[in-house]
MARPA-446871 format. One record per residue (C-alpha): residue number from 1; residue in three letters; x, y, z. Coordinates in Angstrom, 1 decimal. Layout:
BEGIN
+-----+------+--------+--------+--------+
: pos : code :     px :     py :     pz :
+-----+------+--------+--------+--------+
: NUM :  ala :      X :      Y :      Z :
...
+-----+------+--------+--------+--------+
This chain:
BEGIN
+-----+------+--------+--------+--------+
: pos : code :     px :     py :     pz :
+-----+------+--------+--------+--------+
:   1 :  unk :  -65.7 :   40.4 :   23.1 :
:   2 :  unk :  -63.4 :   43.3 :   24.3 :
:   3 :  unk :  -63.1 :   46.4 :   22.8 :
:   4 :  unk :  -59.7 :   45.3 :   21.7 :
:   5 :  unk :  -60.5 :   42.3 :   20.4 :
:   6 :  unk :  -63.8 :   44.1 :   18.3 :
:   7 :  unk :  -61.1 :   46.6 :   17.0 :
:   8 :  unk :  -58.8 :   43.9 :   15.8 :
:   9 :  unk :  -61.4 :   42.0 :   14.2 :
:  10 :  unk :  -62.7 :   45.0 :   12.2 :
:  11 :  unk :  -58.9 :   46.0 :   11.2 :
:  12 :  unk :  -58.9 :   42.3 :    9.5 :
:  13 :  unk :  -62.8 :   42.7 :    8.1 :
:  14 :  unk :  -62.1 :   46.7 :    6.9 :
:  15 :  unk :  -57.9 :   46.7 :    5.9 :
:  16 :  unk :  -58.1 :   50.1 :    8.3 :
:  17 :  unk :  -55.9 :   50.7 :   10.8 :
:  18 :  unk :  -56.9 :   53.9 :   12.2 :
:  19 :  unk :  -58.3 :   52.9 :   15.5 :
:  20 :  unk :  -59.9 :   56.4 :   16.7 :
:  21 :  unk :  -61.9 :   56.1 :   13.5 :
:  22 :  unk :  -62.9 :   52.3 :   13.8 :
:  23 :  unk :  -64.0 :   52.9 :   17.3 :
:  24 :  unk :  -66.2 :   55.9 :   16.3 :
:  25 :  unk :  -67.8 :   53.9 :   14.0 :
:  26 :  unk :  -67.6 :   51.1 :   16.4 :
:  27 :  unk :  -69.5 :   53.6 :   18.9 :
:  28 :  unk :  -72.6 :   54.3 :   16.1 :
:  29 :  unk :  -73.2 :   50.6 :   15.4 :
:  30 :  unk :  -73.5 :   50.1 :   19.4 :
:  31 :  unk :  -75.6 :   53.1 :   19.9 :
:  32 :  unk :  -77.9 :   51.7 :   16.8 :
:  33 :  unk :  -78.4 :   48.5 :   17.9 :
:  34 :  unk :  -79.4 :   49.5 :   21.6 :
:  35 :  unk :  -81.6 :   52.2 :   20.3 :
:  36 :  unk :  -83.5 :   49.3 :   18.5 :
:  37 :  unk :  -83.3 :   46.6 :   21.3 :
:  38 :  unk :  -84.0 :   49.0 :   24.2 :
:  39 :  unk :  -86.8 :   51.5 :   22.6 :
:  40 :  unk :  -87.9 :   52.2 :   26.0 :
:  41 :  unk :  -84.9 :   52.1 :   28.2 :
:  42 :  unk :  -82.0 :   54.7 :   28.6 :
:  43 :  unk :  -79.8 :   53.1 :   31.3 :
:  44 :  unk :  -78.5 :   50.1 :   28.7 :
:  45 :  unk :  -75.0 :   51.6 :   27.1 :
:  46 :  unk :  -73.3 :   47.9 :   26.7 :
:  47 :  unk :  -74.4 :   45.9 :   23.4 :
:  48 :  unk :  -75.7 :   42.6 :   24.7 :
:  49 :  unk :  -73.6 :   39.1 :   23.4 :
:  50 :  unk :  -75.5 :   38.4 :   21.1 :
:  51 :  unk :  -75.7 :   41.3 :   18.7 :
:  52 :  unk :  -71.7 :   42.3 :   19.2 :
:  53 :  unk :  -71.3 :   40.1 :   15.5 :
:  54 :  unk :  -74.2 :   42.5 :   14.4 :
:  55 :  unk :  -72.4 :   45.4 :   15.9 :
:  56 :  unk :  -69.2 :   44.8 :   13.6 :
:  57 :  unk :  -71.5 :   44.2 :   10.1 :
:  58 :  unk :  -72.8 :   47.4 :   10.9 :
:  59 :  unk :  -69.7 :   49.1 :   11.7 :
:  60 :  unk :  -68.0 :   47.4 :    8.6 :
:  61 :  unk :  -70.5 :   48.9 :    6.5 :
:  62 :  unk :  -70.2 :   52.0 :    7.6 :
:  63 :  unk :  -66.5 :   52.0 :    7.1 :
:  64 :  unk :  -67.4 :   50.6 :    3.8 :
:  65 :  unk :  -68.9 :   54.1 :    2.9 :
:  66 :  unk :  -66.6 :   56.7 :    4.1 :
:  67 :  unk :  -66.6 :   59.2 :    1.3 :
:  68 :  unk :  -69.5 :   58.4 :   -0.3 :
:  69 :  unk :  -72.1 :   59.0 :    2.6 :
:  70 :  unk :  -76.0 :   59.3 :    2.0 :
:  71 :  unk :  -75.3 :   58.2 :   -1.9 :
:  72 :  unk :  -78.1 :   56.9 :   -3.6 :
:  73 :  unk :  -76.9 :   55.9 :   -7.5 :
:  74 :  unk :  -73.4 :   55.9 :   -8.4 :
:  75 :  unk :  -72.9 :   54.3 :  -12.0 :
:  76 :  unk :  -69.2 :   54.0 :  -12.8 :
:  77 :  unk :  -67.3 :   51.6 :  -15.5 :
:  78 :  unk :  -70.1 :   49.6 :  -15.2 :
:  79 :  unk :  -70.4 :   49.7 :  -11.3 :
:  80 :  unk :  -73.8 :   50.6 :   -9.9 :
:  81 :  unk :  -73.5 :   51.7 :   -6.3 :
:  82 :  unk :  -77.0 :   52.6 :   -4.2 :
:  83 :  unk :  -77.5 :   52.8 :   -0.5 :
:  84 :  unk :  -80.4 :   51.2 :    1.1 :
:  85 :  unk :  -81.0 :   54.9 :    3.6 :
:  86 :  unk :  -78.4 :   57.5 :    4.1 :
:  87 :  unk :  -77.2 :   55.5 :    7.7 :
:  88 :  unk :  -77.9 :   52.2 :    8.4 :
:  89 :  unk :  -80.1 :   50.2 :    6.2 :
:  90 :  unk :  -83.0 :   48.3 :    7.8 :
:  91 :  unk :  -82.4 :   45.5 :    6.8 :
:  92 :  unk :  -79.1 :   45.1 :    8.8 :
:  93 :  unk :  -81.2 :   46.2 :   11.8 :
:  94 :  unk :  -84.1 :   43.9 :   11.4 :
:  95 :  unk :  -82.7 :   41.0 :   13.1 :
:  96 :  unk :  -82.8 :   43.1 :   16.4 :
:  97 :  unk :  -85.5 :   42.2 :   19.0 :
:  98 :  unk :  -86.9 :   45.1 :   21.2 :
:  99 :  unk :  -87.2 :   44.2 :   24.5 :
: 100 :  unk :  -90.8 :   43.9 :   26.0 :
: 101 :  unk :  -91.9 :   44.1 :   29.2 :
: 102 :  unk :  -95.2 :   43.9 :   31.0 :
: 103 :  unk :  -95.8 :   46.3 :   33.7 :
: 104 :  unk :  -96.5 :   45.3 :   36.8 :
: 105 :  unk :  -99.9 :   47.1 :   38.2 :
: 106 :  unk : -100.5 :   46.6 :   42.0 :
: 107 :  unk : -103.5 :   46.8 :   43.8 :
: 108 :  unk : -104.7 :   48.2 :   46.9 :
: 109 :  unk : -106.5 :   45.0 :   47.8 :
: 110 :  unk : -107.5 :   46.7 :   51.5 :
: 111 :  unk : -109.9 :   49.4 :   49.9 :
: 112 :  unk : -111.5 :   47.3 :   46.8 :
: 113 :  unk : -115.5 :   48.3 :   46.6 :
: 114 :  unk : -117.5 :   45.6 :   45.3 :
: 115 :  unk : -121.2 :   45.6 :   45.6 :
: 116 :  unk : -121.4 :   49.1 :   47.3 :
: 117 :  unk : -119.4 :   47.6 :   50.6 :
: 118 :  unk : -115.8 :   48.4 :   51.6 :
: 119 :  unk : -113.4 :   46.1 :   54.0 :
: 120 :  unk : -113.8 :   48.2 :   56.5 :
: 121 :  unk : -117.6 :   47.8 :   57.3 :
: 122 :  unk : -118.4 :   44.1 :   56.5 :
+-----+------+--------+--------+--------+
């Protein structure tokens, strides 16, 4: 998905139009859900396919709470309002896989010691 097309798409999910706003939000979500898929990594700055639905829940809810930011209760004509963490719940983050990788270890096969001789005195 473009930016542009992420931007119309969360106009239509949030009723805002203010694009510098949806696109800083839009920017938090992104830097979220690499933070969580690429614990180890600091080169990745693109959110992969597959999490760019993801990206706009996140951003949504976000949106969802301007004004009311790092509220816990809120009990109003018979509303109840809580907030799972004062950014973004878990929960919307759990369905993120860190990537894994297994490091490749090479050995210096010319100078391996076994039984007390060395290659280069057979």
């Amino acid at each position: 998905m473009t930016p542009q097309e992420m931007l119309a798409k969360l106009k239509i999910m949030t009723g805002k139009t203010d694009e510098t706003m949806l696109s800083i939000y839009l920017d938090q979500a992104a830097a979220a859900i690499i933070e969580k898929a690429y614990p180890f990594r600091n080169d990745v700055t693109e959110v992969p396919g597959k999490y760019q639905m993801r990206q706009l829940e996140i951003t949504t809810y976000l949106v969802g709470k301007v004004g009311a930011e790092g509220q816990t209760v809120h009990n109003e004509n018979g509303i109840n309002r809580s907030y799972e963490s004062g950014s973004i719940p878990r929960s919307m983050l759990r369905g993120i896989t860190p990537e894994a990788k297994v490091p490749i270890v090479l050995i210096d096969t010319v100078n391996i010691n076994i039984g007390g001789q060395s290659d280069e005195n057979p």
